[in-house]
LOKOL-779488 format. One line per field, with one value per residue (C-alpha): residue in three letters; x, y, z; residue number from 1. Coordinates in steps of 0.02 Angstrom, whole numbers. Layout:
% LOKOL-779488
rest: ala  ...
u: X  ...
v: Y  ...
w: Z  ...
nr: NUM  ...
***
This chain:
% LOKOL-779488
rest: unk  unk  unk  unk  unk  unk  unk  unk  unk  unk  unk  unk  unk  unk  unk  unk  unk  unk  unk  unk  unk  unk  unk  unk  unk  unk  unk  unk  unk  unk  unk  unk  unk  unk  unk  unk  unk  unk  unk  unk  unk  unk  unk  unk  unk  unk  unk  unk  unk  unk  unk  unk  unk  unk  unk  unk  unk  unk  unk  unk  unk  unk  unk  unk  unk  unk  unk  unk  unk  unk  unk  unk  unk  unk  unk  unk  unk  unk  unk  unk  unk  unk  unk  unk  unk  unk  unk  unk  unk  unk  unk  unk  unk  unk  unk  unk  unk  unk  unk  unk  unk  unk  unk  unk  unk  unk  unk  unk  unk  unk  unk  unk  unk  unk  unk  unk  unk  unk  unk  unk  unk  unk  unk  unk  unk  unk  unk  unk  unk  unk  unk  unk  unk  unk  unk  unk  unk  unk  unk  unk  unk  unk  unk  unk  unk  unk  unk  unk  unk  unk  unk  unk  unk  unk  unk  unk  unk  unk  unk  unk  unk  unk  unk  unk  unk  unk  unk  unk  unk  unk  unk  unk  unk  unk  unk  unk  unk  unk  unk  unk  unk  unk  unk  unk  unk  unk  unk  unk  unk  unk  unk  unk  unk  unk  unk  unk  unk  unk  unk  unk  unk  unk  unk  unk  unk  unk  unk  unk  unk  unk  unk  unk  unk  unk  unk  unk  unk  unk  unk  unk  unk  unk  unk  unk  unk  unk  unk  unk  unk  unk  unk  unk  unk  unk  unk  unk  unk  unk  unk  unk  unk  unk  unk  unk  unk  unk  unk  unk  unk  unk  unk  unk  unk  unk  unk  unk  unk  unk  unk  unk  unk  unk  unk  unk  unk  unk  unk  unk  unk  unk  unk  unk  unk  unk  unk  unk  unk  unk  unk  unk  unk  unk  unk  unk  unk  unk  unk  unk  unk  unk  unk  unk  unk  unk  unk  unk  unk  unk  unk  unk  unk  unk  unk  unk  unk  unk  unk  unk  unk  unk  unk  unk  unk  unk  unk  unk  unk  unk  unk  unk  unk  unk  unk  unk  unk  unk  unk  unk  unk  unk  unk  unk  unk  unk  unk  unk  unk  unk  unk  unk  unk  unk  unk  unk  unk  unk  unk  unk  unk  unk  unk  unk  unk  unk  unk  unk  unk  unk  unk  unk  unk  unk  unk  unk  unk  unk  unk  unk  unk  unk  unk  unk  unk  unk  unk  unk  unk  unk  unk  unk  unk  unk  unk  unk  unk  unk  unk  unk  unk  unk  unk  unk  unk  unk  unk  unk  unk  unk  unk  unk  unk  unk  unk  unk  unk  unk  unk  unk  unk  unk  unk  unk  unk  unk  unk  unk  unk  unk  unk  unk  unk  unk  unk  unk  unk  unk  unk  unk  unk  unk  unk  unk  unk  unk  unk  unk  unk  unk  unk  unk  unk  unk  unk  unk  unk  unk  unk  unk  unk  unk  unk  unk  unk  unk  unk  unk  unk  unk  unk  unk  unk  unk  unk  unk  unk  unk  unk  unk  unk  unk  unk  unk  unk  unk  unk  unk  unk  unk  unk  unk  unk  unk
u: 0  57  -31  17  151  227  331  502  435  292  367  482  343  248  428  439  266  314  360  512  520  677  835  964  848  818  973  935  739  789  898  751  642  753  751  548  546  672  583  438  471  558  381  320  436  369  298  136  134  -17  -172  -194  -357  -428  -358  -393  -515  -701  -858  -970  -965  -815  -861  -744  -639  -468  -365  -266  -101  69  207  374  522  714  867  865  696  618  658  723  692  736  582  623  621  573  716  762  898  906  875  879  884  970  1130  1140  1106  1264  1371  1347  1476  1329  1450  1271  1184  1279  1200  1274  1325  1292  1480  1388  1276  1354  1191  1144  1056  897  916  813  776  622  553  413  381  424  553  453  582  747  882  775  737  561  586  421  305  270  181  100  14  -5  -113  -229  -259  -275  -300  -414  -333  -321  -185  -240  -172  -137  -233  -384  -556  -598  -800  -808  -743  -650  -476  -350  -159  -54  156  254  402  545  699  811  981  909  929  796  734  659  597  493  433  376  297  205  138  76  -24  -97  -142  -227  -314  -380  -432  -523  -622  -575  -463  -447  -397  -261  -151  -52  129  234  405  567  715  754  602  580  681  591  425  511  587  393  334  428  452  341  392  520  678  783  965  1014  1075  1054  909  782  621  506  326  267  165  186  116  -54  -65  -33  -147  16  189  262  457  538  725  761  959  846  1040  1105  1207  1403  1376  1350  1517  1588  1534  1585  1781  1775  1619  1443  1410  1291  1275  1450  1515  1528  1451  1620  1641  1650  1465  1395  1460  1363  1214  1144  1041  1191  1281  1111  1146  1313  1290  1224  1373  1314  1374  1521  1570  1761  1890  2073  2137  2140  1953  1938  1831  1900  1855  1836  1696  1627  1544  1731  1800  1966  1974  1918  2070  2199  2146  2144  1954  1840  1853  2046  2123  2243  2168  1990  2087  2161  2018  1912  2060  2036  1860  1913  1986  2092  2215  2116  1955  1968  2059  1916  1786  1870  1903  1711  1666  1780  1687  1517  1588  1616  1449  1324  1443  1407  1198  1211  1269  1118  996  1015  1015  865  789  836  832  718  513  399  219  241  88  117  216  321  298  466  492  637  809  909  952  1109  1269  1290  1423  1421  1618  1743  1935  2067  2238  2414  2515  2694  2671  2508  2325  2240  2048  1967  1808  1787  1871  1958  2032  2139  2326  2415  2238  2284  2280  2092  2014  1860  1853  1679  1594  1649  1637  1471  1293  1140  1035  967  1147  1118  1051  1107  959  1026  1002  817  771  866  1009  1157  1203  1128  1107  913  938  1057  951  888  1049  976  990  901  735  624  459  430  262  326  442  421  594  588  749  749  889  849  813  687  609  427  426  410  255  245  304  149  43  93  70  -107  -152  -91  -146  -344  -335  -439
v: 0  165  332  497  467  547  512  577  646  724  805  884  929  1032  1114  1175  1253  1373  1553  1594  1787  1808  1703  1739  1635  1479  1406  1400  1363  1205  1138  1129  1099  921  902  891  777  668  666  631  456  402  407  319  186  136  -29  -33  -183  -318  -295  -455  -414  -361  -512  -638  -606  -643  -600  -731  -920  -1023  -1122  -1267  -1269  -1311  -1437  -1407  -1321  -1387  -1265  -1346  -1248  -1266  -1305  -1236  -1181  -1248  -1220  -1339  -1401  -1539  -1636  -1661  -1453  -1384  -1278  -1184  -1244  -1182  -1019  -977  -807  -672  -695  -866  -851  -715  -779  -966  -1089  -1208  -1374  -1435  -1440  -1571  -1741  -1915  -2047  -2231  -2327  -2486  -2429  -2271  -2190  -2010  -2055  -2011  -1879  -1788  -1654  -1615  -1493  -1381  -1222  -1150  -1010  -864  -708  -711  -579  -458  -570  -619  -804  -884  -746  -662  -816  -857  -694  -687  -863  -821  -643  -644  -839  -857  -997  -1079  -1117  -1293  -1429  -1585  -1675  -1564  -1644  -1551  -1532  -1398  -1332  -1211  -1179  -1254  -1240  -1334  -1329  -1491  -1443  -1584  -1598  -1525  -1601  -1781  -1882  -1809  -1994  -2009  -1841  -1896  -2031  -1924  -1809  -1979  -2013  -1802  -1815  -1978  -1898  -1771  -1881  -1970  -1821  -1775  -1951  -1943  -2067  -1995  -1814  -1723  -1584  -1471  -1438  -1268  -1315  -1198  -1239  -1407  -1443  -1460  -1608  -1680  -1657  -1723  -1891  -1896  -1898  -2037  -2148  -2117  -2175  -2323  -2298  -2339  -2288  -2430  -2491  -2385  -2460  -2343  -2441  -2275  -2310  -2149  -2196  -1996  -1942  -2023  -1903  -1721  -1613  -1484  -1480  -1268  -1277  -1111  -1094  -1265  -1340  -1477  -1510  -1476  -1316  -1284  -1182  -1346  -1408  -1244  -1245  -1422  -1352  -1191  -1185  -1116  -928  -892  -716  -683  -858  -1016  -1176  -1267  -1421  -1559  -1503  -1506  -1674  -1737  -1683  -1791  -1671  -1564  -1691  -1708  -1540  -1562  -1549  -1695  -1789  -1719  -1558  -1453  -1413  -1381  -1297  -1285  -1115  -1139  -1145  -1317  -1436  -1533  -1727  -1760  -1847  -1738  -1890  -1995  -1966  -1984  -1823  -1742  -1821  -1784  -1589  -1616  -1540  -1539  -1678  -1699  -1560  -1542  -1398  -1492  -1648  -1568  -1469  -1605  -1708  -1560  -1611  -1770  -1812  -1938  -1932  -2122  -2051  -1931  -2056  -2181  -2025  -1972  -2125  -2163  -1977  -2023  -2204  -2084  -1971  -2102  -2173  -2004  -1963  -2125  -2103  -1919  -1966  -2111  -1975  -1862  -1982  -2047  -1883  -1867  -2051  -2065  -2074  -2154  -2090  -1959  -1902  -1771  -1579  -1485  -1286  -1191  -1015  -943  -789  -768  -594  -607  -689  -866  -999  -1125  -1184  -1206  -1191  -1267  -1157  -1225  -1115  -1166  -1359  -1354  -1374  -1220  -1215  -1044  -1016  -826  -774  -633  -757  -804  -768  -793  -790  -820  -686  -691  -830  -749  -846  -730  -785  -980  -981  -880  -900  -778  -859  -811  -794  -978  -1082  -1059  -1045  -1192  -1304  -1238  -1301  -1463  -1419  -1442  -1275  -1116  -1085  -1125  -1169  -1329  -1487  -1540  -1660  -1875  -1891  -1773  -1824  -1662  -1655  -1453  -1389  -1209  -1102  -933  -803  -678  -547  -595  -665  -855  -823  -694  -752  -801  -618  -575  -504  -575  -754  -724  -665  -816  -929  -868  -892  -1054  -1145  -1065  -1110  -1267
w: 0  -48  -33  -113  -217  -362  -493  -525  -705  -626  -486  -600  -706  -549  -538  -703  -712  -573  -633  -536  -562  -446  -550  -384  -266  -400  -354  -174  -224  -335  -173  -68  -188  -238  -40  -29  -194  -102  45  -48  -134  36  109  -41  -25  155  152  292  391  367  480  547  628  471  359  507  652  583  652  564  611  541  388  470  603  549  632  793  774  885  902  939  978  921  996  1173  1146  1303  1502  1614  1771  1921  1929  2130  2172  2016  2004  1845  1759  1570  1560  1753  1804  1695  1771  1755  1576  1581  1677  1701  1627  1574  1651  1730  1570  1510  1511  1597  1508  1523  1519  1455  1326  1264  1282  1355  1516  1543  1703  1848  1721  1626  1494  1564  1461  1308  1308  1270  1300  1389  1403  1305  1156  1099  1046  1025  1112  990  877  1026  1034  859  864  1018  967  782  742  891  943  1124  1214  1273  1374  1305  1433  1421  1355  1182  1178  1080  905  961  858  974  1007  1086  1135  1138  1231  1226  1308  1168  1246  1179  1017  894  875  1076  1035  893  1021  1127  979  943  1112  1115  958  1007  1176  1093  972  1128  1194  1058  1051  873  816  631  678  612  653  590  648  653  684  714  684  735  810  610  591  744  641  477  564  636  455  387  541  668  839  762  787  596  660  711  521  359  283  348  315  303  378  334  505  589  414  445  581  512  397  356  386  426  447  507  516  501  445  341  274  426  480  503  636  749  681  741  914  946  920  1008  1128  1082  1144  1278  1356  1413  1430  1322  1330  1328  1205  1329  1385  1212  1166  1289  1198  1071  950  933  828  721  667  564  385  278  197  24  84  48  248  225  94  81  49  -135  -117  -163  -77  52  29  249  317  481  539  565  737  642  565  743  826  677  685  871  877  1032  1177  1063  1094  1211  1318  1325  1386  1519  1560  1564  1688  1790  1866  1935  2107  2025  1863  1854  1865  1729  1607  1617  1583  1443  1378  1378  1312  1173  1126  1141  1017  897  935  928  754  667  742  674  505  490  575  428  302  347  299  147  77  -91  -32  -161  -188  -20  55  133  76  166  175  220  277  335  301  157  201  314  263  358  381  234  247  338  281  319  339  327  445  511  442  560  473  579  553  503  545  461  287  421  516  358  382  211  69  -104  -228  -344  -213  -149  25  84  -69  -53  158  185  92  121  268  422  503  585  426  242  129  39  197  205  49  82  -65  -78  -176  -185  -357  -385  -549  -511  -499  -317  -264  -312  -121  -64  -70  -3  -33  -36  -67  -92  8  89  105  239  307  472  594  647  832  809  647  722  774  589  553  375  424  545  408  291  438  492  310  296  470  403  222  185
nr: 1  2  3  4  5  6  7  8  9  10  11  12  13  14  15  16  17  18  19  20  21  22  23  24  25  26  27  28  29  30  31  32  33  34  35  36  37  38  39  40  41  42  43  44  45  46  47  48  49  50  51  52  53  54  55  56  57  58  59  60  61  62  63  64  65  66  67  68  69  70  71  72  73  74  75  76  77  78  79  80  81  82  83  84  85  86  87  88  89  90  91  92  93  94  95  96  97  98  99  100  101  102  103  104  105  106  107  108  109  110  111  112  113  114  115  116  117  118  119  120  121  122  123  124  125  126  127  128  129  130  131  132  133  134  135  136  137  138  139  140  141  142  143  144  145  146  147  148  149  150  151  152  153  154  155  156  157  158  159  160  161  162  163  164  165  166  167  168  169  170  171  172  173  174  175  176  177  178  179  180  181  182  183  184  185  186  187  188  189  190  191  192  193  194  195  196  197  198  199  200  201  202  203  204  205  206  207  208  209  210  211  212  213  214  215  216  217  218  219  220  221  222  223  224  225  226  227  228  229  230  231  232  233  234  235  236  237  238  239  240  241  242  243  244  245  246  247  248  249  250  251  252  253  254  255  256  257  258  259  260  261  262  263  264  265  266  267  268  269  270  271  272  273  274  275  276  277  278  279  280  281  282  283  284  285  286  287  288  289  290  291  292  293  294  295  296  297  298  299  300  301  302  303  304  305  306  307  308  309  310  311  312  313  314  315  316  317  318  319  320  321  322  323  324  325  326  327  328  329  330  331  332  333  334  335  336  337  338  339  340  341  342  343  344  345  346  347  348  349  350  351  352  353  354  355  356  357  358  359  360  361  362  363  364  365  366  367  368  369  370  371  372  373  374  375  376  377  378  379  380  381  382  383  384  385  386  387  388  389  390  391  392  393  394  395  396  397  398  399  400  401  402  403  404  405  406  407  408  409  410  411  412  413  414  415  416  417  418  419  420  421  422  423  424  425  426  427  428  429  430  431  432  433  434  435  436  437  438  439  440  441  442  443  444  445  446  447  448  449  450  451  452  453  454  455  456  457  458  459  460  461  462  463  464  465  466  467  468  469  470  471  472  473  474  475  476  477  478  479  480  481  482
***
């Protein structure tokens, strides 16, 4: 919408039918004249935001009452909290989230099994704001006040045909796969509730609550990662009307890869390596194999495999290097002690890297006859991490994780246009769309099988993208289409 506006050729126009009679002041007259034009098309060029009210809220009965809606959050999108007290652990108070060095986030692991244990901590509310940032708020809002939707328990009795909402809040630390399980036993629980064992949903997923929902899809509540054959069910499928990814790494985001070798920023402090190892999803996150994830400084691909603990140990990465050794020895009464740990964290690496690597490719193996589509929104606005390089400094392979952090470049090698790709500063546009390159033109890679309805592009940063009033436009529209 645009109101007033004038053309350059007309304002000009206007100008030139006015008799200046006094030739010493045009000079100074055209100046402010060009200043008003200017001023002008700026207001012109001012896009007015949607009103959702008027697109959304009716006053006449609903011709149908679309299905329930389920938010699920990303990556450290939900608080924490002992089950025994019900103290807050993730986010805590604001210092905490300053200050804290995050060591009591990390998870325990099972010696025997290799397998994140399942602790005294639970999920129990979605991280609506911290530190001054609206994460999921905003949509919230945006549902309830626009969509009229209901917030609504998942145990509550549905008697009515009221639009409902619901928020499946998961304990993100966890392998995506017992997250899916749970998703399973939600939906069902709703269903129940319901007394309608045919209902469908629909799901709005951020981030990596997205490849929750897309594992859901194909596999239900099985778990397929124990081999790579990936016998798809399509069982979760049965259950969902539409499918709304926001933000989500569907080929998996270098970013993850970075924090696991120098810590993942929080506040002021850093969630150090050794605690994010311990976290499952994490490694879920690394790019797909079909990816190009690290360069030399030539600018030619790199041929390593992210998934083999091999190349972690040769580069002396994460729970290998040196410093993380020793700072890891450092919690332990006993030199004994903190070998044995270590030793085990080490076998869990290999484990959770091998799990990851299956994870993704069971996302992205070929689906005949799919019956369901996927909608995708999300940023291609801000540059984001695509590669990583690989430095020779000194005989020493030194890893660069920014084209500034490059010591000796090569003369005509462009190392911002080969290590960063428009995104929303966290995922690469190409991992939205499940690609393997940017260029749009490029056929979609043979294994990486995506079944996109459309997609939906948006300049917003990934941690604030559901505050984006035309994702929330799209979104309204799509959750009340028929």
């Amino acid at each position: 919408m645009r109101k007033n506006c004038l053309s350059i050729q007309e304002a000009v126009s206007q100008f030139d039918r006015v008799n200046f009679k006094l030739f010493s002041f045009r000079h100074v007259v055209m100046q402010s004249f060009l200043l008003v034009v200017t001023l002008m098309l700026f207001s012109c060029s001012k896009h007015y935001k949607p009103d959702l009210a008027h697109l959304y809220k009716t006053t006449h009965i609903s011709y149908d009452t679309p299905p329930p809606v389920i938010l699920i959050h990303g990556i450290m999108g939900s608080k924490l909290r002992y089950r025994n007290d019900l103290k807050e652990l993730w986010f805590g108070n604001l210092k905490n989230l300053l200050f804290s060095n995050y060591k009591d986030i990390g998870l325990e692991i099972n010696p025997d099994t290799l397998e994140a244990l399942e602790s005294d901590v639970e999920p129990f509310e979605i991280a609506d704001k911290a530190a001054g940032i609206d994460f999921y708020n905003a949509i919230l809002q945006t549902l309830q006040q626009f969509g009229d939707y209901r917030l609504t328990d998942r145990d509550e009795k549905v008697f009515d045909f009221n639009r409902r909402m619901y928020i499946f809040t998961y304990d993100w630390r966890q392998d995506n796969v017992k997250s899916a399980k749970k998703l399973h036993q939600y939906i069902q629980a709703i269903k129940k509730n319901y007394n309608n064992p045919n209902l469908k949903v629909d799901i709005v997923a951020h981030s990596m609550g997205g490849l929750v929902s897309r594992y859901y899809l194909r596999y239900g509540d099985v778990d397929v990662l124990n081999d790579n054959d990936f016998p798809i069910n399509l069982k979760g499928s049965e259950n969902v009307r539409k499918l709304i990814l926001l933000g989500t790494p569907n080929l998996g985001s270098v970013g993850s890869v970075e924090s696991f070798i120098t810590g993942l920023k929080i506040g002021l402090r850093k969630i150090p390596t050794e605690v994010l190892v311990t976290m499952p999803s994490i490694y879920q996150l690394f790019p797909h194999a079909i990816n190009t994830w690290l360069i030399n400084i030539n600018g030619e691909k790199l041929e390593r495999d992210v998934f083999d603990h091999e190349i972690w140990r040769q580069f002396q990465w994460s729970i290998y290097d040196p410093k993380v050794e020793k700072r890891i020895m450092s919690h332990f009464d006993s030199t004994q002690q903190g070998e044995i740990y270590l030793s085990t964290l080490k076998k869990y690496f290999q484990k959770h890297l091998e799990r990851a690597r299956r994870f993704l490719w069971s996302l992205t193996v070929p689906l005949e006859n799919p019956n369901y589509k996927i909608i995708v929104m999300g940023g291609d606005c801000s540059l984001t991490s695509a590669r990583l390089l690989v430095e020779e400094v000194g005989g020493v392979s030194v890893i660069r994780l920014k084209p500034s952090q490059i010591k000796n470049p090569k003369l005509g090698v462009d190392y911002a246009q080969l290590m960063l790709e428009p995104g929303d500063g966290t995922v690469t546009k190409a991992s939205l769309l499940a690609r393997d390159v940017l260029d749009p033109t490029a056929p979609q890679h043979k294994y990486s099988f995506f079944p996109l309805d459309y997609p939906y592009f948006l300049c917003e940063n990934h941690s604030t993208l559901t505050t984006n009033i035309n994702f929330q436009d799209n979104l309204l529209h799509i959750l009340l289409s028929r």
